[in-house]
C-alpha positions as CSV (number, residue, x, y, z in Angstrom):
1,X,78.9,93.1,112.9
2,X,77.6,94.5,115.9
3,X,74.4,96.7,116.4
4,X,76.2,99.9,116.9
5,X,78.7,99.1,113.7
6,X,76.1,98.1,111.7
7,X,73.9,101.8,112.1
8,X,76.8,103.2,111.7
9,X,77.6,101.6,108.2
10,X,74.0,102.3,107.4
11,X,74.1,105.9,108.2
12,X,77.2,106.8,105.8
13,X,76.4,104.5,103.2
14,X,72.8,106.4,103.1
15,X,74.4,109.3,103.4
16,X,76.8,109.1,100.1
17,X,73.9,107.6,98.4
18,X,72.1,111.0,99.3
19,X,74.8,113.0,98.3
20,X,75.2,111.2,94.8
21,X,71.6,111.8,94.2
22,X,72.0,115.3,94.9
23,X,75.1,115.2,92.7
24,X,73.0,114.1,90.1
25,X,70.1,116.3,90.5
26,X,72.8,119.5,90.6
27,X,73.9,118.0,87.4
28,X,70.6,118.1,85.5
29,X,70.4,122.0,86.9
30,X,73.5,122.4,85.5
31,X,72.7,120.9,81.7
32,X,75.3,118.3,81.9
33,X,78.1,120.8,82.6
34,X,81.5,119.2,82.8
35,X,82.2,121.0,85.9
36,X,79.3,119.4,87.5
37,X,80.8,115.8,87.8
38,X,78.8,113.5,89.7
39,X,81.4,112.0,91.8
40,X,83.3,115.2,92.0
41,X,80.2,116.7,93.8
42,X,79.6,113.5,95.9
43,X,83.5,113.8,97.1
44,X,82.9,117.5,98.0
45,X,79.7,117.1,99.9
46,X,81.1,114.0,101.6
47,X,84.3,115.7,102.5
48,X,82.0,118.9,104.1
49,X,80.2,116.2,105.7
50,X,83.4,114.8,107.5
51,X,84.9,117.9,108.5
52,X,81.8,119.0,110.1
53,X,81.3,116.6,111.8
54,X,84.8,116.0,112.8
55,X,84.9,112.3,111.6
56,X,88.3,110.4,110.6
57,X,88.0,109.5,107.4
58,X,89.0,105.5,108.0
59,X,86.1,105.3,110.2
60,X,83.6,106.8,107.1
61,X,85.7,104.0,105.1
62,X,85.2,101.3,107.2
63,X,81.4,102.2,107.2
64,X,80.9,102.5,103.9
65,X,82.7,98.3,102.8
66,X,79.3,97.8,100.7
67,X,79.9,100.7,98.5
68,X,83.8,100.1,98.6
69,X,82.6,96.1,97.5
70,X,80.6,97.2,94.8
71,X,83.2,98.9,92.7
72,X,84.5,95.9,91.1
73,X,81.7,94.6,90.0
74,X,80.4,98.1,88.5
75,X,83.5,97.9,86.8
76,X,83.0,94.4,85.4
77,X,79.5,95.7,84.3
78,X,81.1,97.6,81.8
79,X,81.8,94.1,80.3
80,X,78.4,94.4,78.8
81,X,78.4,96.9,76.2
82,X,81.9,96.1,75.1
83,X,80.2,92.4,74.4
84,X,77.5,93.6,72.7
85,X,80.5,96.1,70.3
86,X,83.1,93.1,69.8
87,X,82.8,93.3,66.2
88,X,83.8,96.9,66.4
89,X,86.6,96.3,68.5
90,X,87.8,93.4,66.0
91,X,87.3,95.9,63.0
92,X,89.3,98.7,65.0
93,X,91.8,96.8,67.0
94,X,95.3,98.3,65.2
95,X,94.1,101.9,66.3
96,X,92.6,100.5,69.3
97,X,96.0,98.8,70.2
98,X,97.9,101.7,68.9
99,X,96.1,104.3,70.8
100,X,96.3,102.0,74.4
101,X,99.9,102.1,74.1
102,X,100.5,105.5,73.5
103,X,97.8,106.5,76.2
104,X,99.6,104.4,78.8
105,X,103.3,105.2,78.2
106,X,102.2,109.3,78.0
107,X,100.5,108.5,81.2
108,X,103.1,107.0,83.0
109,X,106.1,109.2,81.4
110,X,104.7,112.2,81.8
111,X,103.6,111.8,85.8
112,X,107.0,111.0,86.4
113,X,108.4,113.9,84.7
114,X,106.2,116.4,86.3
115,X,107.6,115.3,89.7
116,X,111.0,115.5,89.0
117,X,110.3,118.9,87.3
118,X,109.1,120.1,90.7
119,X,111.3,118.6,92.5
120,X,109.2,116.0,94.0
121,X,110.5,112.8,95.9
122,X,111.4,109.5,94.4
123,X,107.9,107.9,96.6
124,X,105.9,110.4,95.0
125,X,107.1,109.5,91.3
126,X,106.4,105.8,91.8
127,X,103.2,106.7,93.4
128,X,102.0,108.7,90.0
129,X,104.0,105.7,87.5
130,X,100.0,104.2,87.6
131,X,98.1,106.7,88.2
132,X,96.1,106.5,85.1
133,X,95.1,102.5,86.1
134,X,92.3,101.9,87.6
135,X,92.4,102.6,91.4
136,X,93.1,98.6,93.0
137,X,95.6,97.7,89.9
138,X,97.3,101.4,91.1
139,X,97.5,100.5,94.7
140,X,98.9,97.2,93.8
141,X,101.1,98.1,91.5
142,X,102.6,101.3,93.8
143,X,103.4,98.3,96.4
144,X,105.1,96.5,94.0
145,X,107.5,99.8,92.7
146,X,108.3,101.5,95.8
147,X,105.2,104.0,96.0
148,X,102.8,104.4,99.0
149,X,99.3,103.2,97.8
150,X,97.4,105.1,99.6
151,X,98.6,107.8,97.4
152,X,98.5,106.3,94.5
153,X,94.7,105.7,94.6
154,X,94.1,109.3,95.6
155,X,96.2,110.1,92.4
156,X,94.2,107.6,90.4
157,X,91.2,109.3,91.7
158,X,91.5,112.9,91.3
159,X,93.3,111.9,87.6
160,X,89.7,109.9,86.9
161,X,87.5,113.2,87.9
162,X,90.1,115.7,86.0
163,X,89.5,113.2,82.8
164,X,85.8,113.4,83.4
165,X,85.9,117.0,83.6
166,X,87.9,118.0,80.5
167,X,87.9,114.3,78.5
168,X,85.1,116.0,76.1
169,X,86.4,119.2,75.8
170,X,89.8,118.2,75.2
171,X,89.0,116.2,72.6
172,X,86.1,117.9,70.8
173,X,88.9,120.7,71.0
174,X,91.5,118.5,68.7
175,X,88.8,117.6,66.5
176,X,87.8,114.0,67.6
177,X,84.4,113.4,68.3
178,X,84.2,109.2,67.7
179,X,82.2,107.9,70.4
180,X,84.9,105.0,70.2
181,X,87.9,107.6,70.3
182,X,86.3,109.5,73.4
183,X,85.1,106.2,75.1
184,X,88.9,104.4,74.7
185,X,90.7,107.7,75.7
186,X,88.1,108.2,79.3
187,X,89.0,104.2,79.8
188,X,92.5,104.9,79.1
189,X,93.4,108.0,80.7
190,X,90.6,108.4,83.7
191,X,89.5,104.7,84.7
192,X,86.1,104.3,86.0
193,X,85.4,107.6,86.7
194,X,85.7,109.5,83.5
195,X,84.5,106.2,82.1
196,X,81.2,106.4,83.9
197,X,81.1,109.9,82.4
198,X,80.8,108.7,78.6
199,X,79.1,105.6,79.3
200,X,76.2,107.4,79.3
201,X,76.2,108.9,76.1
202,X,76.4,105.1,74.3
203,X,76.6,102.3,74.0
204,X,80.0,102.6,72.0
205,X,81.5,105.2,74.7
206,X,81.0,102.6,77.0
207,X,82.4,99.3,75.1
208,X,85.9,101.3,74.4
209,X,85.8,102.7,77.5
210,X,85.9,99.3,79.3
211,X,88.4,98.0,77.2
212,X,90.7,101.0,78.1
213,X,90.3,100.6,81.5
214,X,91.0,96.5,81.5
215,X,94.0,96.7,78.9
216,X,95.4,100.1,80.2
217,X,95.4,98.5,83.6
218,X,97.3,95.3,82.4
219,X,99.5,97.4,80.3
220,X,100.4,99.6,83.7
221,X,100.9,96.4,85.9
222,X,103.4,94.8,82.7
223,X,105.3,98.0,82.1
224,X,105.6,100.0,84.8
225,X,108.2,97.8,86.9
226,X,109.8,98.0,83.6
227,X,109.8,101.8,83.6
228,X,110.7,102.3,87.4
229,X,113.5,100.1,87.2
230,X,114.5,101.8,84.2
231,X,113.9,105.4,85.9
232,X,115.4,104.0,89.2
C-alpha cells in the first residue's frame, strides 16, 4: 500500500470510528431510544461526510478494508454467548427450529410480494429473496438467483437497522418479551445489525441472536434457489 493510500485509509477509518463514537454518545443522550441506532447514526453522519466532501463512495470503501475485514469475525464473536447458552438452545430447539423457519420463509415471501405489488422488476425481487441474511450470504446468494448484489446488501442493510429500530417495540407490542424470543427474532429477521442491538441487553439476546443469524443465513442460501426457481 503506498504512502498516499495508506493516510488515506487511515483518515476514513478514523473518521467512522469517530462518527460511531459519537453515535454512541447521541445514544446515551437519547436514553437508549430506538430511533437512536448506532449504526443508523454512523451511516448518516458518514453519508453527510461524503457528500460534503464530494467523495465517491468506492473510494471511502476501499479506504475503509480494515473495518469491511473485521465484520466477519464480529460476527463469529457472537459464537461466544451462544456457547456459553447451548443448553438453552438444546432445551428450546423445537420452538427454536419452528420459529427460524417461519422467520425465513415470511422474510423471503413477503419481499417478493411487495415488489410485485408495486410493480417492481424481476432483478429487484431476487435482489430482496435474501434480504433478511446476513449481508455476504445475501450478496452471494443474489449472484446465484439473478439479483444484483450490490443491492441486495444495501437491502440487507437498511432491513438490519429497520429491525434494530422497531425489533423491541414490535414485539413488546405482541406480548413477547423472552430475551431468547427477541434475540432469535433480531438474528433472524435483521442480521448483525439489529443483533448487535439486543446483544447488549444479555447474554441470552445474544446466544439466540447468533444462532438466527448462522441458521437463517443457511436456511436463505438452501431455499431461496428453491423459491426463485419456483417464483421464476
Amino acid at each position: 500500500m503506498t504512502l498516499p493510500s495508506l493516510m488515506q485509509s487511515m483518515w476514513w477509518t478514523g473518521l467512522t470510528l469517530a462518527c460511531y463514537g459519537v453515535a454512541l454518545g447521541l445514544r446515551k443522550l437519547a436514553r437508549d431510544n430506538a430511533l437512536a441506532n448506532p449504526a443508523l447514526l454512523t451511516i448518516l453522519l458518514v453519508a453527510m461526510v461524503l457528500l460534503a466532501s464530494h467523495t465517491p463512495y468506492a473510494t471511502y470503501f476501499r479506504a475503509t478494508w480494515v473495518i469491511t475485514f473485521l465484520l466477519g469475525p464480529a460476527t463469529i464473536a457472537l459464537g461466544i454467548p451462544l456457547a456459553k447458552n447451548f443448553a438453552r438452545v438444546r432445551e428450546n430447539r423445537l420452538g427454536v427450529g419452528l420459529g427460524l423457519l417461519a422467520g425465513s420463509l415470511t422474510s423471503m415471501l413477503c419481499g417478493v410480494l411487495l415488489v410485485h405489488l408495486f410493480g417492481g422488476s424481476k432483478e429487484l425481487a431476487m435482489a430482496m429473496l435474501p434480504k433478511a441474511a446476513t449481508t455476504p450470504i445475501a450478496m452471494a446468494v443474489a449472484t446465484q438467483i439473478g439479483g444484483q448484489p450490490a443491492l441486495a446488501a444495501t437491502l440487507a442493510i437498511v432491513g438490519g437497522i429497520i429491525a434494530a429500530v422497531t425489533v423491541q417495540a414490535v414485539l413488546a407490542f405482541v406480548k413477547v418479551t423472552d430475551g431468547h424470543a427477541v434475540g432469535l427474532a433480531a438474528g433472524t429477521g435483521g442480521s448483525g445489525i439489529a443483533s448487535a442491538h439486543v446483544a447488549r441487553l444479555s447474554d441470552g439476546h445474544a446466544a439466540f441472536a447468533a444462532l438466527g443469524i448462522g441458521l437463517n443465513g443457511l436456511l436463505t442460501a438452501l431455499l431461496a434457489p428453491v423459491l426463485a426457481a419456483y417464483l421464476k
